[in-house]
C-alpha positions as CSV (number, residue, x, y, z in Angstrom):
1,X,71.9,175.1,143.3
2,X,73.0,172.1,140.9
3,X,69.6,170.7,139.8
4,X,69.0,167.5,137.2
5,X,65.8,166.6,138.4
6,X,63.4,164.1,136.2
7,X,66.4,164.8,133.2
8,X,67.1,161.5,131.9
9,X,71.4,160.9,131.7
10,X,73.1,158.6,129.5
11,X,77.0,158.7,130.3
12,X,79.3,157.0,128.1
13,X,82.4,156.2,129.2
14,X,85.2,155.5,126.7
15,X,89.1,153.8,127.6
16,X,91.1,156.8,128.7
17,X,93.1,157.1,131.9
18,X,90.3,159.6,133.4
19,X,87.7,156.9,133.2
20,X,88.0,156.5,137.4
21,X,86.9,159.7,137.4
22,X,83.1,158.7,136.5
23,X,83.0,157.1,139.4
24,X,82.4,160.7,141.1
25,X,80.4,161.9,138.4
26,X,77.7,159.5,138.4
27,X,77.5,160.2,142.3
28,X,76.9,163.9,141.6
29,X,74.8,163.5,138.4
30,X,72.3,161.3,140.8
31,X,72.6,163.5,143.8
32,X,71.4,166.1,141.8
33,X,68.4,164.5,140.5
34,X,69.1,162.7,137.1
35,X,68.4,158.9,136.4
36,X,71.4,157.7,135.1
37,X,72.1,155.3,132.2
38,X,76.0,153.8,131.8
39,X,77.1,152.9,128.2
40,X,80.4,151.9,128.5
41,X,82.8,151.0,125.4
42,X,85.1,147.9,125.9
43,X,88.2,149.8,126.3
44,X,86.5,151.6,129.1
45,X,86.1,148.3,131.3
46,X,90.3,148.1,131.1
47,X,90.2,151.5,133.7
48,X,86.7,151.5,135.3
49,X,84.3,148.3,136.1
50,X,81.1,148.0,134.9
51,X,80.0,146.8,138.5
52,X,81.5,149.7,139.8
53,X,79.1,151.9,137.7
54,X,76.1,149.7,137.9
55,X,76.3,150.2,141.6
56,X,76.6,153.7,141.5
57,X,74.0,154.7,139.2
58,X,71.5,151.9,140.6
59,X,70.9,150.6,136.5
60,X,72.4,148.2,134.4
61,X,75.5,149.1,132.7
62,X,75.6,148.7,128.8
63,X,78.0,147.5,126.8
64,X,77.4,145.2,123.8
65,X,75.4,146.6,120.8
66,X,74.2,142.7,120.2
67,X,73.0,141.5,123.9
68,X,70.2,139.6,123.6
69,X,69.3,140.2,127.4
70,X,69.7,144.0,127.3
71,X,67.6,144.3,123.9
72,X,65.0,142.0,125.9
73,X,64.9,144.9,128.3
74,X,65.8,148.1,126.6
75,X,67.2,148.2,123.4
76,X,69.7,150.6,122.1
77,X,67.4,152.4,119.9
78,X,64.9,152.8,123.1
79,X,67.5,154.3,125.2
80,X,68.7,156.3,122.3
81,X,64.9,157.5,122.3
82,X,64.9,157.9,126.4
83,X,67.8,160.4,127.0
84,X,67.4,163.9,127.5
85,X,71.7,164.5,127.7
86,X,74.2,162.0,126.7
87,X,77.3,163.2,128.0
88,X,80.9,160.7,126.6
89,X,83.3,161.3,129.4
90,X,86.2,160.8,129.0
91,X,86.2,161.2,125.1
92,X,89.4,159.9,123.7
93,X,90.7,161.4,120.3
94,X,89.9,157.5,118.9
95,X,86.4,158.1,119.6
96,X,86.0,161.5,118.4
97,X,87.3,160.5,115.3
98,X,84.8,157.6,115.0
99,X,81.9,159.7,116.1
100,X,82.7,162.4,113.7
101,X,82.7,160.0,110.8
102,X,79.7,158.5,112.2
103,X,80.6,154.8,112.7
104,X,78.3,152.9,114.9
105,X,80.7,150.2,115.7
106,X,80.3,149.4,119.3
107,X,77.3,150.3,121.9
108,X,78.3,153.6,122.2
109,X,78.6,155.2,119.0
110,X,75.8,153.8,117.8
111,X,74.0,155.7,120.7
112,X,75.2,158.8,119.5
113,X,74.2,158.3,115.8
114,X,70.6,157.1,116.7
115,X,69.6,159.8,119.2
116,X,67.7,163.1,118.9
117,X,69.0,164.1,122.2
118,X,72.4,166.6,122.5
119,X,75.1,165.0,122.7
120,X,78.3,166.6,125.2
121,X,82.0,165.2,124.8
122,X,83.9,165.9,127.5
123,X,87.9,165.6,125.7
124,X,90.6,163.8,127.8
125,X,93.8,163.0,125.8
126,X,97.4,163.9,125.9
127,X,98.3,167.2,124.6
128,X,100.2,166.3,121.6
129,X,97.3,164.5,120.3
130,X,94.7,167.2,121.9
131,X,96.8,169.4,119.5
132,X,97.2,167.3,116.4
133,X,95.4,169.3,113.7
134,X,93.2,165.9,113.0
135,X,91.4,166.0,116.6
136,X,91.4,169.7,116.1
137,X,89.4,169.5,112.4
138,X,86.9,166.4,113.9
139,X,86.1,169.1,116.9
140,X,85.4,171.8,114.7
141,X,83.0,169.5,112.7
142,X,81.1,168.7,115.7
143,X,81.0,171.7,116.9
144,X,79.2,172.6,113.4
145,X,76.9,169.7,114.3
146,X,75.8,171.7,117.7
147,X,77.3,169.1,119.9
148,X,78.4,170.8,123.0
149,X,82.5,170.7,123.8
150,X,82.9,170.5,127.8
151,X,86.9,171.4,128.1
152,X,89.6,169.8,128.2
153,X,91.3,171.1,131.1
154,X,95.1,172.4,131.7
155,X,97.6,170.6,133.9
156,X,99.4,167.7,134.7
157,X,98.4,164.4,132.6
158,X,98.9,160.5,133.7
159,X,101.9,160.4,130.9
160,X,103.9,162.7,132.7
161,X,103.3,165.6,130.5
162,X,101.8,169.2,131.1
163,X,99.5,170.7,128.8
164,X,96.0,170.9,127.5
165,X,93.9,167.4,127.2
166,X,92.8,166.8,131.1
167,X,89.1,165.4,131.5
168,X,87.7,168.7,132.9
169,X,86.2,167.6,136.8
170,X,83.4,165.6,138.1
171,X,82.2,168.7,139.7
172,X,82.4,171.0,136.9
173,X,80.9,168.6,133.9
174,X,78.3,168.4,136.3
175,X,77.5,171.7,136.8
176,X,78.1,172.0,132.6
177,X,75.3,169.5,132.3
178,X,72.8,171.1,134.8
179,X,73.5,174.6,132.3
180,X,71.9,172.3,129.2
181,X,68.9,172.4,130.5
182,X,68.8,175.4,132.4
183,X,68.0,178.1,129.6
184,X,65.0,180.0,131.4
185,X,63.9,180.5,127.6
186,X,59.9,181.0,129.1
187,X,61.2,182.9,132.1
188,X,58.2,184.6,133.8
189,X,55.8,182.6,131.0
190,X,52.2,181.5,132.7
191,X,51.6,178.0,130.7
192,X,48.3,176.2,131.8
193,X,48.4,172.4,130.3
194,X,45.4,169.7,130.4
195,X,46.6,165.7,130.3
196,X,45.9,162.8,131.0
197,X,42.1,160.8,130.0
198,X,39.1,162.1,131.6
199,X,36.2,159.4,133.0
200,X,32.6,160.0,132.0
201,X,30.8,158.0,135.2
202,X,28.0,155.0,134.0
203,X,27.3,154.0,137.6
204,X,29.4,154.4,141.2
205,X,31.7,151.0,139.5
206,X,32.0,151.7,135.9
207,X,33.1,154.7,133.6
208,X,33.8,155.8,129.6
209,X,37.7,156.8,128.8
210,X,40.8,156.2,126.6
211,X,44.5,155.0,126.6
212,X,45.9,158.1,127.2
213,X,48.4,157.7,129.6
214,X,49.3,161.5,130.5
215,X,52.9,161.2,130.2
216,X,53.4,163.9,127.3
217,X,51.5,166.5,129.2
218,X,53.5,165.8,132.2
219,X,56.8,166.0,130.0
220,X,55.7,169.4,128.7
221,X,54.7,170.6,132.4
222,X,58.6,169.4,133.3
223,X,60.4,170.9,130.7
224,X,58.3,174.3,130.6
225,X,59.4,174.4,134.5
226,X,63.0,173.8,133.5
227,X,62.7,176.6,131.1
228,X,61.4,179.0,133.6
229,X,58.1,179.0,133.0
230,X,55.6,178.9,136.1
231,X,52.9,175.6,135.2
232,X,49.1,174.8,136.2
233,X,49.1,171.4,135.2
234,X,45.2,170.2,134.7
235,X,45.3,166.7,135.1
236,X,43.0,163.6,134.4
237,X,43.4,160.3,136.1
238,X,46.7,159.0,135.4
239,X,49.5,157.3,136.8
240,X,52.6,159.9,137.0
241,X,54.4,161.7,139.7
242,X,53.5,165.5,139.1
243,X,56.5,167.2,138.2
244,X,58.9,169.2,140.8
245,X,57.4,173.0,141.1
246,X,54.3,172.2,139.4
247,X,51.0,173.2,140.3
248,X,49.0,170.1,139.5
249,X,45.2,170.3,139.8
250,X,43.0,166.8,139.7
251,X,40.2,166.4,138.1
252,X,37.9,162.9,137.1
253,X,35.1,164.3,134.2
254,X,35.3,166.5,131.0
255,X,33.2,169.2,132.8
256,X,35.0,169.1,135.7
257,X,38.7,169.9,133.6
258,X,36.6,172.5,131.5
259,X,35.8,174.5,135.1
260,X,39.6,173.8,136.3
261,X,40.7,175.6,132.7
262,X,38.5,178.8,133.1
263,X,39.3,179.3,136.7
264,X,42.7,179.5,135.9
265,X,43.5,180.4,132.4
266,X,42.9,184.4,132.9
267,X,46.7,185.8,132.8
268,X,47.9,182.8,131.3
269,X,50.2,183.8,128.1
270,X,49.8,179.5,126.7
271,X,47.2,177.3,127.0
272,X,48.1,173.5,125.4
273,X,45.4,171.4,125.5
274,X,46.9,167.7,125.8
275,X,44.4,165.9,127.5
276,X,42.3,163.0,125.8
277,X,39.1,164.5,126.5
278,X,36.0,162.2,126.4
279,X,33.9,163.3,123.5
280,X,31.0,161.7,124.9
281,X,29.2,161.3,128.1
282,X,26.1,159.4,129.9
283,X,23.5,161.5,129.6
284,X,22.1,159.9,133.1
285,X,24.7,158.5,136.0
286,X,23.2,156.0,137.7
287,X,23.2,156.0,141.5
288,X,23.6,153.0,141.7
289,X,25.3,149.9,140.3
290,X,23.6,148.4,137.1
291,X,23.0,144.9,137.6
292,X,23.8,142.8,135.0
293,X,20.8,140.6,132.9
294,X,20.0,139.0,129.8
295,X,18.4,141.8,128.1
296,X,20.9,144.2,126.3
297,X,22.0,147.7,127.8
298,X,21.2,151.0,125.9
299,X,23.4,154.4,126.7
300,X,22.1,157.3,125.9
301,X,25.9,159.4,125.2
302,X,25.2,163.5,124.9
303,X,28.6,165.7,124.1
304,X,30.6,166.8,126.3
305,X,32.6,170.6,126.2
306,X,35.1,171.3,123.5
307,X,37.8,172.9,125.9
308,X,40.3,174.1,123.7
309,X,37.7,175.9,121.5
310,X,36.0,177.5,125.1
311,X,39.7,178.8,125.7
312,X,40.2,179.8,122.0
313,X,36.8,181.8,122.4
314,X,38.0,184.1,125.2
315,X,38.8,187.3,124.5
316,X,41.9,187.6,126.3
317,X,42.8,184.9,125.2
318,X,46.5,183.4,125.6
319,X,48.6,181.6,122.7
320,X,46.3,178.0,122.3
321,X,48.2,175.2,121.2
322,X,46.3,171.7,120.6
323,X,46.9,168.4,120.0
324,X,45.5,166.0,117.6
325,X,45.9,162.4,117.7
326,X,44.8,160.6,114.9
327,X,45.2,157.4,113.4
328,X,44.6,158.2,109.5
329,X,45.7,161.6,107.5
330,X,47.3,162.6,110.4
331,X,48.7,165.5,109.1
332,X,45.5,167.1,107.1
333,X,43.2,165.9,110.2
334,X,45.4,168.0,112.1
335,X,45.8,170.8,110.2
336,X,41.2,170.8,109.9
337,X,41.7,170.9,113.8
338,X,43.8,173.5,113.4
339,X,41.6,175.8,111.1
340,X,38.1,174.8,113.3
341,X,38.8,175.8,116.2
342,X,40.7,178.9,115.5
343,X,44.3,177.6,117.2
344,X,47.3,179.4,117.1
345,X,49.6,176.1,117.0
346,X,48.6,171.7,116.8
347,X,50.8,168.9,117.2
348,X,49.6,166.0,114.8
349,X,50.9,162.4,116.2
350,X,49.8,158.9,115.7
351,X,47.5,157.9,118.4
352,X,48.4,154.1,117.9
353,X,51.7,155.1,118.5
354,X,51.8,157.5,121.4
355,X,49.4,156.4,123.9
356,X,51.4,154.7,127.0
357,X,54.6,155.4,124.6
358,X,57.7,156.9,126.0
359,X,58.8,158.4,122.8
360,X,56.6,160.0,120.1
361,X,57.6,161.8,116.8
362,X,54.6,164.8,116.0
363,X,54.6,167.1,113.3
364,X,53.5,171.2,114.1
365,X,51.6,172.9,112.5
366,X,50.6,176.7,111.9
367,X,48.5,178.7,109.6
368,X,52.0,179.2,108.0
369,X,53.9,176.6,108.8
370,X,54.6,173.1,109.0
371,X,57.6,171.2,110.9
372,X,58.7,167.5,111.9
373,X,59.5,166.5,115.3
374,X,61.2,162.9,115.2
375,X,60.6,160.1,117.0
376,X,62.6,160.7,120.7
377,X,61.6,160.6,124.3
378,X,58.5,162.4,124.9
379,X,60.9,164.9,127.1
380,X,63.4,165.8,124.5
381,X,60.1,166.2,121.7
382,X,58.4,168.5,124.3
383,X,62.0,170.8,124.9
384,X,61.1,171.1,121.3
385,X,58.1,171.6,121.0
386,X,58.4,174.5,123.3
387,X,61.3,176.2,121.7
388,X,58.7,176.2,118.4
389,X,55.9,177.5,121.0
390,X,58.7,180.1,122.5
391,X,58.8,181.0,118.7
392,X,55.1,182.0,118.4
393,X,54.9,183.5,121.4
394,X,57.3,186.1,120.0
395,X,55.5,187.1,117.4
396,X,52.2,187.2,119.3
């Protein structure tokens, strides 16, 4: 079954012929599950309207690289950062050519050149210009760059002639897109992941916590699913929607998530410890509210657990990966985590950077090892991040 679900879509549509043809795309993109972005070149608007699109995909369609309104809102760098696919369908031999020669002359192209996410060009052309050794050479270049080639198709062509150069189907890019993401790379993998805050109680009314907002834990949990993994997603407080086929289990304190962790971590082959645990907690809860008076108010704060280190104790224990967010020497900070509490794996970030963020740039780091994620939508970083986790796991 055609699945996109929570996988973030941008499609850019470029002036050819077969433009009318992402009118049916977009329908089945968003039927099966993917929130869909429209950038649209000004060629494009000649074959297909932008009202047309913007009512199909429910979202704003893009088209200027200076509008002052749609950098107010989401700038092209930020949607650059928030796709997980862009797909250019049609992709005339004009914008190949630019792409492949990066130019970032228009909305579109400049997309292309400022996203970590893959990029899939879907060719529609005639045939003596789909076979024109030029539009052969910029293919083979991208090809080189890992972009993914989705057709073209054989047949009859607007122009009259027959030949190679038809915008494969609505249907089938589709399907093409859905196979992206689809790689089962941790098929039959147990991951359990903490995220999100935890809340250290004062009184009934008032509580000790952070800024973290959960959402890279809950990107990890989506993208380990979507790799075939099977997920127990440990979760603090937050304000997400858990993700399709994931077994989320709430929790408020630090000792509460530390139970959650052990009741569930035996056959796990990962553990990734994301949450923003509470270092500290009342050393009394109050039963009821504090009243508030003139006279200052003393806590008495005792430690809470150190999860990751209880799961890095056990001994069957699974591959532990951490997190450290830091705002100073992030990369020596983390790799001190690292070494302390005996991980196999740490992502370093900036914590002034990443909490509430929807993109993140973290660097990993192994006792041998040391590699830079750039800044991109906190799902593309994590389908990274477990590709490098995928990696260890091999050699574990």
């Amino acid at each position: 079954m055609l699945s996109l679900t929570n996988k973030r879509l941008l499609l850019g549509i470029t002036g050819g012929i077969a433009a009318y043809k992402c009118a049916e795309l977009t329908r089945l993109l968003t039927k099966a599950g993917a929130d869909v972005r429209i950038a649209m070149t000004r060629a494009a608007t000649e074959f297909i309207t932008p009202l047309t699109m913007q009512a199909l995909s429910g979202n704003r369609v893009h088209l200027d690289l200076l509008d002052s309104d749609a950098e107010a809102a989401m700038g092209h760098i930020e949607l650059a950062r928030w796709a997980d696919l862009i797909l250019v369908a049609p992709a005339t031999a004009d914008f190949i050519a630019r792409i492949t020669h990066g130019q970032a002359n228009d909305i579109l192209s400049t997309l292309i050149l400022a996203t970590s996410a893959p990029v899939a060009i879907a060719p529609a052309m005639n045939q003596a210009m789909w076979a024109d050794s030029s539009t052969q050479d910029n293919l083979q270049t991208l090809a080189k760059r890992r972009y993914h080639i989705f057709g073209p198709g054989e047949g009859d062509q607007a122009c009259g002639d027959v030949g190679m150069g038809r915008m494969l189907e609505p249907g089938q890019l589709a399907e093409l897109c859905a196979g992206l993401f689809e790689t089962e790379l941790l098929s039959g993998r147990h991951f359990v992941i903490t995220g999100g805050p935890t809340r250290e109680a004062i009184d009934p009314v008032r509580f000790i916590s952070n800024h973290s907002s959960g959402k890279m834990a809950y990107a990890l949990a989506a993208e380990a699913v979507a790799a075939g993994a099977k997920v127990t997603l440990i979760s603090g407080p937050v304000n997400l929607s858990v993700p399709d086929r994931v077994n989320c289990i709430n929790v408020v304190s630090a000792n509460e998530m530390l139970q959650a962790t052990l009741q569930n971590i035996d056959g796990a082959d990962v553990f990734i410890g994301v949450a923003a645990v509470a270092d500290y907690r009342p050393e009394k809860i109050e039963p009821e509210k504090i009243k508030k008076s003139d006279e200052q108010m003393q806590l008495t704060l005792v430690k809470n657990p150190d999860i990751i280190s209880e799961v890095a104790k056990l001994e069957q224990r699974p591959l532990v990966v951490g997190f450290a967010a830091e705002t100073q020497n992030i990369v020596d900070n983390g790799k001190k985590k690292l070494q302390a509490k005996n991980l196999d794996m740490l992502f370093a970030n900036n914590a002034t950077e990443t909490f509430n963020s929807d993109s993140v740039s973290v660097t990993a780091i192994t006792p041998t090892a040391q590699t830079e994620l750039a800044t991109a939508n906190k799902n593309v970083v994590a389908r990274n991040m477990l590709q490098l986790i995928s990696e260890q796991l091999a050699t574990k």
